[in-house]
C-alpha positions in Angstrom: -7.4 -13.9 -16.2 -8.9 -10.0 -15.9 -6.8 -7.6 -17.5 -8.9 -4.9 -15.6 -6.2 -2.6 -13.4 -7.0 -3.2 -9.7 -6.8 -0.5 -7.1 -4.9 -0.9 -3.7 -3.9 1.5 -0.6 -0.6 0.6 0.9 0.5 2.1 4.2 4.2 3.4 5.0 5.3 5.4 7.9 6.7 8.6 6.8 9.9 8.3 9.2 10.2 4.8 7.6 9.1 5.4 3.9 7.3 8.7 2.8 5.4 10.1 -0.7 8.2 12.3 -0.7 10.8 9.8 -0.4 9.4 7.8 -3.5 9.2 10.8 -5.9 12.5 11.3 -5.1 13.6 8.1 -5.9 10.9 7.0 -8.4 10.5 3.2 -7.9 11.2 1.6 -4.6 10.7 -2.5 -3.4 7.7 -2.4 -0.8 9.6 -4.7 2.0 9.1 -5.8 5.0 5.3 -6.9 4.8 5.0 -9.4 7.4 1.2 -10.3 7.2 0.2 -13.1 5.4 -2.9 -11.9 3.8 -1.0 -8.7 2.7 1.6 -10.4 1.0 -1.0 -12.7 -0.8 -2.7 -9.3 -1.9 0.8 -8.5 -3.3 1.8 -11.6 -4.4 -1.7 -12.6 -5.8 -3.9 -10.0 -6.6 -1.3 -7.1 -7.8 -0.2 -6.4 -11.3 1.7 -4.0 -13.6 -0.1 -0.6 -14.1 -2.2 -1.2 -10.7 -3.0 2.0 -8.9 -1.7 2.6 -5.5 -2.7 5.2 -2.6 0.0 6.1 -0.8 -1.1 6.0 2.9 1.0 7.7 6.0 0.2 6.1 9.0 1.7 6.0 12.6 1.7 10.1 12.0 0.0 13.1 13.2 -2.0 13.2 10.5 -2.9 9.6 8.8 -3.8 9.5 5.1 -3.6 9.3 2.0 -0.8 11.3 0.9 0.1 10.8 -3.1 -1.0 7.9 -6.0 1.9 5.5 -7.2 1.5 2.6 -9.4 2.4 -1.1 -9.0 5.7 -1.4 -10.9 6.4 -5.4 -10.6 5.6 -8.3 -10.6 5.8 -9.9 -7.4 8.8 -11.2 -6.8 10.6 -12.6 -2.8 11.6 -9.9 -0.7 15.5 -10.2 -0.3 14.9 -8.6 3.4 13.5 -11.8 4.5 17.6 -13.9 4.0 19.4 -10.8 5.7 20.4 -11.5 9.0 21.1 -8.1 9.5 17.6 -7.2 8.5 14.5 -6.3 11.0 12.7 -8.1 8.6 15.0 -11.3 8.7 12.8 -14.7 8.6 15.0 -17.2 9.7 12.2 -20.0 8.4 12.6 -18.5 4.8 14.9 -20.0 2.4 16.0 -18.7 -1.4 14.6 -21.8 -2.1 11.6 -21.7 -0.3 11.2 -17.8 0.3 8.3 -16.4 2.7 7.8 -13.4 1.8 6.8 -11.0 -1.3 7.0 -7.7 -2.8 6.1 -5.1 -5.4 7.9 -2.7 -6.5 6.0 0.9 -6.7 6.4 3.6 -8.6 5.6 7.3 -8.2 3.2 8.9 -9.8 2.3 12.0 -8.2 1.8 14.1 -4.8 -2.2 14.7 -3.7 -2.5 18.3 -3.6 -3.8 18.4 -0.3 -3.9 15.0 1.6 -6.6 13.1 2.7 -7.0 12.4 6.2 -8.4 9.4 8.0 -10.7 11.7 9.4 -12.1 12.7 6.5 -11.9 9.1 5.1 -14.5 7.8 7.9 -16.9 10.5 7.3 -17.5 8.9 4.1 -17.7 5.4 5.9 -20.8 4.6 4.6 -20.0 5.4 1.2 -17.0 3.5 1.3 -18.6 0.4 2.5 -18.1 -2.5 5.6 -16.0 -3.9 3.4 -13.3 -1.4 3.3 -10.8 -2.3 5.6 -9.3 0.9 6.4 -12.4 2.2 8.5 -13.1 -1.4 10.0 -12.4 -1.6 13.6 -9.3 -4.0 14.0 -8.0 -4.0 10.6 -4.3 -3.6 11.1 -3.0 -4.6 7.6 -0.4 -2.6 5.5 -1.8 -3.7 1.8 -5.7 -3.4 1.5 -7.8 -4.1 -2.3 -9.6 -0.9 -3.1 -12.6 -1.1 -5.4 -12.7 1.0 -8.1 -15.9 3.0 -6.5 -13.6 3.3 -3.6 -10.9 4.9 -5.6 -12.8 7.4 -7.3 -14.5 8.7 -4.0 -11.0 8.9 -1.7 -9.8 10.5 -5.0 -12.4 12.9 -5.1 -11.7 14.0 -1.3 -8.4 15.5 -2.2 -10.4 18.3 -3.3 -12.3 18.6 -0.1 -9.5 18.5 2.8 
């Protein structure tokens, strides 16, 4: 097993869940991913000490907005057994649980966001495979190579 720290974006909507919301509260459960191959990304891929961009969509201006860490293991999401929930799963059990999360940690504000915009002009340094920019990729938890990091990193600077 690779004990090489992985790099992921996450996407929140800021009226849901914003940067600003997680430095103020430090270390939050990411619930209510309802996408198979997201939740395998968290329940699979993701480990202590990962790096996270913290991406705003569903906003004026989509983009990255801070860097937070992977805090958890993964771990079932306790949304999925609350009736109450909009992320109830009546198919889930506690014994048989549907769903995963992460918790995430804050670990600071960009200076200046990085908007989508900005993000596809650098589409073909990014790559095809960077699901962000790919026409019809909806999900909420994408793998980010480490190349990837560093460049999206290096565009706080330039927006």
């Amino acid at each position: 097993m690779s004990t090489r720290k992985r790099h992921w974006l996450m996407k929140s909507e800021p009226e849901d869940f914003s940067i600003d919301d997680l430095a103020r509260v430090g270390t939050e459960p990411w619930t209510g991913v309802r996408n198979y191959q997201a939740r395998n990304f968290m329940r699979d891929g993701m480990r202590i000490g990962d790096g996270v961009l913290f991406y705003h969509s569903n906003t004026d201006v989509p983009g990255i907005y801070g860097i937070a860490e992977v805090a958890s293991t993964a771990y079932p999401d306790p949304s999925q057994f609350k009736k109450s929930s909009k992320y109830f799963d009546e198919k889930a059990t506690q014994e048989t649980p549907r769903w995963f999360l992460v918790d995430v940690r804050f670990a600071r504000k960009l200076d200046a966001p990085v908007p989508l915009s900005l993000i596809r002009e650098h589409a073909s340094e990014l790559g095809e495979e960077f699901a962000l920019i790919r026409k019809g990729a909806r999900l909420s938890v994408l793998p980010v190579t480490a190349a990837q990091w560093k460049l999206l990193l290096s565009l706080e600077t330039k927006s």
